[in-house]
C-alpha positions in Angstrom: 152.9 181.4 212.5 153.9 179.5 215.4 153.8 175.4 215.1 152.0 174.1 217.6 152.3 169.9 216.9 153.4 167.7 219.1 155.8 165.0 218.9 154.5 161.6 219.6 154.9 160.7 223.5 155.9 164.4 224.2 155.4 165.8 227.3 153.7 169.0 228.7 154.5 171.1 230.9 152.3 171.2 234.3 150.5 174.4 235.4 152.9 174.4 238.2 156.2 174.8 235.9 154.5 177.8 233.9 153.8 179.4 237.1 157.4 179.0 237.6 158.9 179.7 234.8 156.4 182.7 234.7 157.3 183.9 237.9 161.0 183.4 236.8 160.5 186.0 233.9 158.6 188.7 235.4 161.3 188.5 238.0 164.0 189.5 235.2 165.2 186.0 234.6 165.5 185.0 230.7 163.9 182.1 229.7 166.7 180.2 229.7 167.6 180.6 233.0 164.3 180.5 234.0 164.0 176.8 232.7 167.5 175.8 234.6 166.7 177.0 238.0 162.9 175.5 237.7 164.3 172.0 236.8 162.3 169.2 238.7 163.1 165.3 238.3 158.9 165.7 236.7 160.0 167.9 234.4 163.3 167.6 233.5 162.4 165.5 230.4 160.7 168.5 229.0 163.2 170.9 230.0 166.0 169.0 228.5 163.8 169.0 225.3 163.3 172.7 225.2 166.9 173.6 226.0 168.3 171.3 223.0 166.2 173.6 221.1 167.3 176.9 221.9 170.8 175.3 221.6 169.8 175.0 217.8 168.9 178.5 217.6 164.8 178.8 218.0 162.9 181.2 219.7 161.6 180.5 223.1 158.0 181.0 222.1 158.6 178.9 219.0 159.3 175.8 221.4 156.9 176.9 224.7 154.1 176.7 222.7 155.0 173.0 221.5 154.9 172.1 225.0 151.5 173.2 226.4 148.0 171.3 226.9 145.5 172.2 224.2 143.7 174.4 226.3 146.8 176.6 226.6 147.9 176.0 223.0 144.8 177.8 221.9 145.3 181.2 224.4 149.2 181.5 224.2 148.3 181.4 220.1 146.4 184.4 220.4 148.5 186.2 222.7 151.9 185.8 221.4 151.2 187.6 218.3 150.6 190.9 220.1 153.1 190.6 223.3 156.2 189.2 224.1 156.5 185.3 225.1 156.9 186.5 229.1 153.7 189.0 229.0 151.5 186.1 226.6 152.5 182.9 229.6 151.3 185.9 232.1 148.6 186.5 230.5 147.5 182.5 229.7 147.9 181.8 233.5 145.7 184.0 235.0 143.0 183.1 232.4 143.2 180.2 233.0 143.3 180.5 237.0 140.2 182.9 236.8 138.2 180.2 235.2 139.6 177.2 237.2 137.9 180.0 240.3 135.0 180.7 239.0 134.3 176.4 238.3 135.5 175.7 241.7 132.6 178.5 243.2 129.9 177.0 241.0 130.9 173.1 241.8 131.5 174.0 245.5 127.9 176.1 245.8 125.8 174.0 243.6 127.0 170.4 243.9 125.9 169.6 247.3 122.0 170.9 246.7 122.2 169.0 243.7 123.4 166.0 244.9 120.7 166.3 247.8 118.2 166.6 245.2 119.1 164.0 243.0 119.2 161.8 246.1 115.4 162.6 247.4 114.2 161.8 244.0 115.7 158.7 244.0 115.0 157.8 247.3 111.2 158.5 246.8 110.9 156.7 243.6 112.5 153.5 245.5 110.1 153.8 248.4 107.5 154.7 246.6 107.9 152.0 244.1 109.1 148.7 246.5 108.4 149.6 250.0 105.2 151.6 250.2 103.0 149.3 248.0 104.2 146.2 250.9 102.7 148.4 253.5 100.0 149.5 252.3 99.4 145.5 250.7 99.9 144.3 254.4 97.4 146.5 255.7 95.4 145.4 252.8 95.1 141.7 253.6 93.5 143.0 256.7 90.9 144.7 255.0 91.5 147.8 256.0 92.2 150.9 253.8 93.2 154.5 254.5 92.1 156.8 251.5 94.8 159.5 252.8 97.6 157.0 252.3 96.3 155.9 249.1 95.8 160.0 248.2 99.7 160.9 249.1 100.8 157.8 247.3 99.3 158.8 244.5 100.7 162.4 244.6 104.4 161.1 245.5 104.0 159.2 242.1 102.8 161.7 239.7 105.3 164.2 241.3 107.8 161.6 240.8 107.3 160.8 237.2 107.2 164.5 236.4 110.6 165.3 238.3 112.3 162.2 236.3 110.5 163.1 233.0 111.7 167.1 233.4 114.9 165.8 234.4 115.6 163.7 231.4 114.5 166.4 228.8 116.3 169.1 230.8 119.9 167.0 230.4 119.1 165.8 227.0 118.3 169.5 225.7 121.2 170.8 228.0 123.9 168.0 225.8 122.4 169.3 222.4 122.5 173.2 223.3 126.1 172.3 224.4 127.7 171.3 221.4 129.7 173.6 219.6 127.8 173.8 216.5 124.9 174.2 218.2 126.1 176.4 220.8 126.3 179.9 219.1 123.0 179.5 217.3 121.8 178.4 220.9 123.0 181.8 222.4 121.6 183.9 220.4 118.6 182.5 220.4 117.7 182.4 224.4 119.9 186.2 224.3 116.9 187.4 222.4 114.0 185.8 224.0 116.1 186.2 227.5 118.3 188.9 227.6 118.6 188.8 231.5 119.6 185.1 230.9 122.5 182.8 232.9 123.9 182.0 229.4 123.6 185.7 228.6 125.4 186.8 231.5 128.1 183.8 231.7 129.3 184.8 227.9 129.4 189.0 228.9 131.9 188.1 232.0 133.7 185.5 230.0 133.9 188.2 227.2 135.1 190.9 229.7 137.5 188.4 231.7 139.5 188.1 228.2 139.0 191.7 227.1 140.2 192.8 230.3 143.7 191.1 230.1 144.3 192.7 226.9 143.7 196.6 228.4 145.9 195.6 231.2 148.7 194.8 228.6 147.7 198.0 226.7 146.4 196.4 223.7 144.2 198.3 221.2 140.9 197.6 221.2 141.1 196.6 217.4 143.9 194.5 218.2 141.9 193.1 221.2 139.1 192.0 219.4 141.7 190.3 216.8 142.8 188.2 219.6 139.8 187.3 220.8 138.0 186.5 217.6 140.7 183.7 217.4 140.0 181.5 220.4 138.4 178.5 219.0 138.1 177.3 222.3 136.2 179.8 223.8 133.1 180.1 221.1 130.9 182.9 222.5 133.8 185.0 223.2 134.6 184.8 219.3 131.4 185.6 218.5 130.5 188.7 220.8 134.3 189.9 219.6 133.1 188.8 215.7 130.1 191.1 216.3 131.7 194.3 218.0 134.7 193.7 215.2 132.2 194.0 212.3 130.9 196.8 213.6 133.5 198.6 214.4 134.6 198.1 210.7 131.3 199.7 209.5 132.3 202.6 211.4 130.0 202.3 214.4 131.3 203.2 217.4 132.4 201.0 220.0 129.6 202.4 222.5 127.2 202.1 219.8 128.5 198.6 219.0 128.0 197.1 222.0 124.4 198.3 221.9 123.5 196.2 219.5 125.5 193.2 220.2 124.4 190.4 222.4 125.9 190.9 225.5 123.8 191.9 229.5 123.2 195.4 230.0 125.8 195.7 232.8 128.4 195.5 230.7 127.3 197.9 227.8 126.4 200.8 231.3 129.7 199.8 232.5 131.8 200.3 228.9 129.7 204.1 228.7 130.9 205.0 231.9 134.6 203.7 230.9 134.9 206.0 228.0 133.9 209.1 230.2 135.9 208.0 232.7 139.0 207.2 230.9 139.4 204.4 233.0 138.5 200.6 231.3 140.7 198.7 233.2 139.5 199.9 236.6 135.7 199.5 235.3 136.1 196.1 233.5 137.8 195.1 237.2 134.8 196.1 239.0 132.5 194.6 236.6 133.6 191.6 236.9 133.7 191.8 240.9 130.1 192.6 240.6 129.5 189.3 238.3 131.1 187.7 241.3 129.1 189.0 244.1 125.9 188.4 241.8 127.1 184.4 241.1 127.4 183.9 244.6 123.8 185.4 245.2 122.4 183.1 242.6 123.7 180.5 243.8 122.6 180.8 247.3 119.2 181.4 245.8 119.6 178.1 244.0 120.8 176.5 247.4 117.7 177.7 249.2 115.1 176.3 246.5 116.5 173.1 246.0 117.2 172.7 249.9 113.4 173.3 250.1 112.1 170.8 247.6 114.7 168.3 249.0 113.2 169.1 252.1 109.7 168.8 251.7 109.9 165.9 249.7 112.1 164.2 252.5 109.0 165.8 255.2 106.0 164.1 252.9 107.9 161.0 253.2 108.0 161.0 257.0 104.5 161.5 256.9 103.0 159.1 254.9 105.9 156.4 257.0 104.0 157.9 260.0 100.4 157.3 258.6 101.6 153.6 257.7 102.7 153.0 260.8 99.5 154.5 262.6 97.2 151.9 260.2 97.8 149.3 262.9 96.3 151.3 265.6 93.4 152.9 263.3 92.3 149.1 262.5 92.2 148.0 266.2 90.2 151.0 266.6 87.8 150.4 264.4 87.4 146.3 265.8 
């Protein structure tokens, strides 16, 4: 087993070194080498480090491995025990770059609506709450009353409360699902109710994202499952590998496995066709192009409904400002 603690004040090395050193390697450099001729004034600390320990004679993946962020620690773990220190580091980085992709498509796509959202709501509940009731209190002192005002006012509010009120139990339930020993039992749960779910579907392409990098290195499946059952990090991954690895050990097919286990019904069609096929790697690649294609879709849908409700809400508050401003007119009318 590989020891993975850290010396107090040691450094790490950047994503931008491993690419190197990485790159280095698959190139036909040895580690060694690879270290001396990616030597930076940032890292060269960490470098000095890891040479002075080859020099007392450990092995490169011994040392690496002391010298990566948590989040690495826990892949390169797995890895290393079924592939050489240069194929594992390959393997880590583009894990880890497929996930930083897929969070930058679902910040970039759904932060903006979200903000916009967010921003309606609270700029409602602040007119609604400090600058409508002076309006509609002026017009007051003149006698005068407008039931329609009094009538959208009155909708703005309970539409308001509700927003804030769904809002706050949606985050608060959201925290709780989210916590890792809540998070599995979570899963499973909605996967039953919802098979078709966002939860559902997240875990299957995080499961075949993983799975995938371990046909491209020609790993067998038994071993693959091994590996991925040991990522603490990634908990539904562990578990949907826990599942088809317990089934496979009761002597159930993979196919038949994956029947029963808890990922979306893509994925299970798309591992049946494999096995004909004789092609995984080339059908876990276009799965996974399709989960793309359907993320983006989702979110534009997303997009659109939000953009609506922002919308509209911004729309009802241009006319009620407009019926405010027409009480003058409707009083003198009426004199």
């Amino acid at each position: 087993m590989l020891s993975v603690k850290k010396a107090q004040g040691r450094n790490c090395f950047s994503e931008g070194d491993l690419c190197a050193l990485s790159d280095l390697m698959n190139n036909g450099f040895s580690f060694q080498d690879a270290l001396s001729i990616s030597w930076t004034p940032k890292n060269q600390n960490v470098i000095h480090a890891v040479k002075v320990q080859l020099e007392q004679g450990k092995q490169g993946e011994q040392i690496l491995v002391q010298y990566l962020n948590r989040q690495y620690q826990g892949y390169f773990m797995g890895f290393i025990q079924y592939m050489n220190m240069k194929d594992a580091l390959s393997t880590v980085l583009s894990l880890i770059q497929a996930e930083k992709k897929q969070k930058e498509e679902l910040i970039k796509g759904m932060l903006y609506p979200s903000l916009l959202f967010i921003g309606v709501n609270i700029g409602v509940v602040i007119f609604n709450s400090s600058i409508l009731p002076v309006m509609t209190n002026m017009m007051s002192s003149f006698q005068y009353e407008n039931t329609s005002v009094a009538l959208i006012q009155n909708i703005i509010s309970a539409i308001s409360m509700i927003t804030l009120f769904s809002l706050m139990i949606a985050v608060s339930a959201l925290f709780y699902c989210l916590q890792p020993r809540h998070l599995v039992s979570t899963y499973c749960m909605i996967q039953k109710r919802y098979p078709q779910s966002m939860i559902v579907k997240y875990a299957s392409a995080d499961f075949s994202r993983f799975y995938l990098e371990c046909v491209r290195r020609k790993i067998a499946t038994r071993e693959s499952l091994q590996i991925l059952k040991g990522l603490g990090q990634k908990l539904l991954v562990q578990y949907i590998a826990s599942q088809l690895d317990a089934s496979l050990n009761a002597g159930i097919s993979l196919n038949d496995a994956l029947e029963t286990s808890t990922v979306e019904e893509p994925l299970v069609k798309i591992f049946h066709i494999a096995v004909f096929a004789s092609n995984c790697q080339a059908m876990m690649e276009g799965y996974l192009k399709m989960v793309s294609e359907r993320t983006k879709r989702e979110i534009q849908i997303y997009t659109k409904i939000v953009q609506c409700i922002s919308y509209s809400a911004a729309a009802l508050i241009i006319v009620l400002v407009y019926q405010v401003l027409l009480m003058p007119i409707s009083m003198m009318q009426t004199l």
